[in-house]
C-alpha positions as CSV (number, residue, x, y, z in Angstrom):
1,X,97.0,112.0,124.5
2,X,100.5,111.4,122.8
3,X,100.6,108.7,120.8
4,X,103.9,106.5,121.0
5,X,106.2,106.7,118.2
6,X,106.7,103.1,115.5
7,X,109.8,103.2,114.1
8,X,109.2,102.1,110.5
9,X,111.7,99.8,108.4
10,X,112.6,100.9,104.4
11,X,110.5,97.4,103.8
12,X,107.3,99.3,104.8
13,X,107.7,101.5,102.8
14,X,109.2,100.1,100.0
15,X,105.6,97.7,100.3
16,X,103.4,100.9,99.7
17,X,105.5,102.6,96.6
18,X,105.8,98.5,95.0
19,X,101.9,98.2,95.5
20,X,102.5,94.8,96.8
21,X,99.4,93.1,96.7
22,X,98.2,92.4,100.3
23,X,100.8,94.9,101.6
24,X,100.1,98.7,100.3
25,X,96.7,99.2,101.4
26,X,97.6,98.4,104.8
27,X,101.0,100.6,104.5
28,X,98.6,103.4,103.0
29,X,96.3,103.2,105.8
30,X,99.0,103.3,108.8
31,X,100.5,106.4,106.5
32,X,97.3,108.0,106.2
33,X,96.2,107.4,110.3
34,X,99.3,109.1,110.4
35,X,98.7,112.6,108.3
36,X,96.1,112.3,110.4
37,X,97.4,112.4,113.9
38,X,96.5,109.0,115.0
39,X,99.6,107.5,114.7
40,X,103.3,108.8,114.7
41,X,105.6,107.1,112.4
42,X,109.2,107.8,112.5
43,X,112.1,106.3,110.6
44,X,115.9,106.7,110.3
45,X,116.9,109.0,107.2
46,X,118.7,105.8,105.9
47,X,114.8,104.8,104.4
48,X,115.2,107.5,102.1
49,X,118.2,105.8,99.9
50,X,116.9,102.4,100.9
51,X,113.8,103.3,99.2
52,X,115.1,104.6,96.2
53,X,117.5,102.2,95.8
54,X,114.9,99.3,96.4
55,X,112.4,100.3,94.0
56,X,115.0,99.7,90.6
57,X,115.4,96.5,90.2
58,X,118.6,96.6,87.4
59,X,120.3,99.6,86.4
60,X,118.4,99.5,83.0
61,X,115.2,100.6,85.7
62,X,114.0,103.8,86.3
63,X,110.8,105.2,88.2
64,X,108.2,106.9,86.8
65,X,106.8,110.3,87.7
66,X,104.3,109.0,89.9
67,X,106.5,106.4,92.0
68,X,109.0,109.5,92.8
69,X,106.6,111.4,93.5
70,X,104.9,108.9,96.1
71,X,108.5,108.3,97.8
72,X,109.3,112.3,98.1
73,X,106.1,112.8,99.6
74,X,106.8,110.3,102.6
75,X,109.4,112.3,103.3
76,X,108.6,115.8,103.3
77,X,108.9,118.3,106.5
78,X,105.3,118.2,107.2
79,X,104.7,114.3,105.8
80,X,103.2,111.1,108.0
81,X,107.2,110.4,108.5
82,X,109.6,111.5,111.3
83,X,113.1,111.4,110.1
84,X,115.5,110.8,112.7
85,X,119.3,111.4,112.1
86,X,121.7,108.9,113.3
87,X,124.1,110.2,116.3
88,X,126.7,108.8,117.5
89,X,124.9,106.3,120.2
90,X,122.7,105.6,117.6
91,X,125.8,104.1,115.1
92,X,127.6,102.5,118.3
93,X,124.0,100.9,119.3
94,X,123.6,99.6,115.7
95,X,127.5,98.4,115.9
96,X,126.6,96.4,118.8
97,X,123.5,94.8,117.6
98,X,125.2,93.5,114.9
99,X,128.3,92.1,117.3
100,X,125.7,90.5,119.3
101,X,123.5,88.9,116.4
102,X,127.1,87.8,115.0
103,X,127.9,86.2,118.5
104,X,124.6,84.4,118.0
105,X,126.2,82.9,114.8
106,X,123.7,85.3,113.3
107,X,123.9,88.2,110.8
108,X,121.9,91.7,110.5
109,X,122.8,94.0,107.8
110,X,123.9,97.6,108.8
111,X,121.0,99.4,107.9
112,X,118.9,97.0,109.4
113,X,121.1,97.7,112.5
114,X,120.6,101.4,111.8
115,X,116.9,101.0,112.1
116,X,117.0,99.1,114.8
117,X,119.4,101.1,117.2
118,X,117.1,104.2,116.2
119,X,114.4,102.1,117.5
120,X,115.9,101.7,120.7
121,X,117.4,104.9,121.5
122,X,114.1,106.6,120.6
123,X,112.4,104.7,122.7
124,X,110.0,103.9,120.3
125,X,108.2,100.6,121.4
126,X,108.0,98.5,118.5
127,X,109.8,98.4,114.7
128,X,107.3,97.4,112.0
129,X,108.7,95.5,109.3
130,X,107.6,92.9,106.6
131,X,111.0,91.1,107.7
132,X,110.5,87.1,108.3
133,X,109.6,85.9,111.4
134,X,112.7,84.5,112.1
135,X,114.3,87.5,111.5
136,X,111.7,89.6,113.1
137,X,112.6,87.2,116.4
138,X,116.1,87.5,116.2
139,X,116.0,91.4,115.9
140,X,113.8,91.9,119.2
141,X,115.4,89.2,121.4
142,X,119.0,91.5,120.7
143,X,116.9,94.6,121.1
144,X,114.7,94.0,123.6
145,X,112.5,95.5,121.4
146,X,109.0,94.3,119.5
147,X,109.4,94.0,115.7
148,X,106.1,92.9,114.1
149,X,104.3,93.1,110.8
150,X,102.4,96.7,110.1
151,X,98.8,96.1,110.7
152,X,95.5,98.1,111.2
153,X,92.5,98.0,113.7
154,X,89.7,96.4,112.7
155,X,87.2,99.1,111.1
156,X,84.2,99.4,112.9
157,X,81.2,97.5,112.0
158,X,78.5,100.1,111.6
């Protein structure tokens, strides 16, 4: 059976390479149901300078061996990540959502729009993101989309 496509935002990710407390293990479980067929994550390419550029705090930072290598491997051919490349429709989608948050009296960064419009013209049927609430609400009422926290089944039991 297919399994529907969750379009993932850079703040997933950048979660799991930060080892935020409360956050990673849940990332690294969705990224490792995902090596493992039972879920398909996809993401715009944008998550790959998002990420990079998220993890150094000041330009005096730089990222250790293991922290690169944790990024590059989310993005490798045969990794738990889809990369999707912006087209066209995607970039005017993205300009729109941000026209209509702005008509709202609302703002949404471009990338964010990015991820979003890739969302929609995907089809994909949610966007997981640590975003607020607030934010999160905002993003699916101009997207007619769900946008919720990453979280994992409850493991069996016995």
């Amino acid at each position: 059976m297919p399994v529907d496509a969750q379009h993932v935002d850079s703040i997933v990710f950048l979660a799991y390479v930060l080892d935020e407390s409360g956050r990673a293990s849940v990332v690294g479980r969705i990224l490792r149901e995902a090596r493992d067929g039972k879920r398909r994550l996809m993401a715009s390419t944008g998550v790959i300078v998002e990420v990079a550029y998220g993890t150094v705090k000041s330009e005096e930072d730089t990222l250790d061996r293991r922290s690169l290598a944790v990024i590059d491997d989310l993005w490798i051919s045969d990794g738990p990540v889809e990369l999707a490349i912006p087209s066209i429709g995607i970039m005017r989608k993205a300009r729109d959502l941000v026209r209509e948050a702005r008509s709202r009296g609302r703002r949404i960064e471009p990338m964010d729009a990015i991820h979003l419009a890739t969302t929609v013209q995907l089809e994909s049927p949610v966007l997981l993101t640590y975003e607020r609430e607030e934010t999160r609400d905002l993003w699916a009422s101009i997207a007619g989309v769900r946008v919720e926290e990453p979280t994992i089944g409850q493991p069996p039991l016995f």
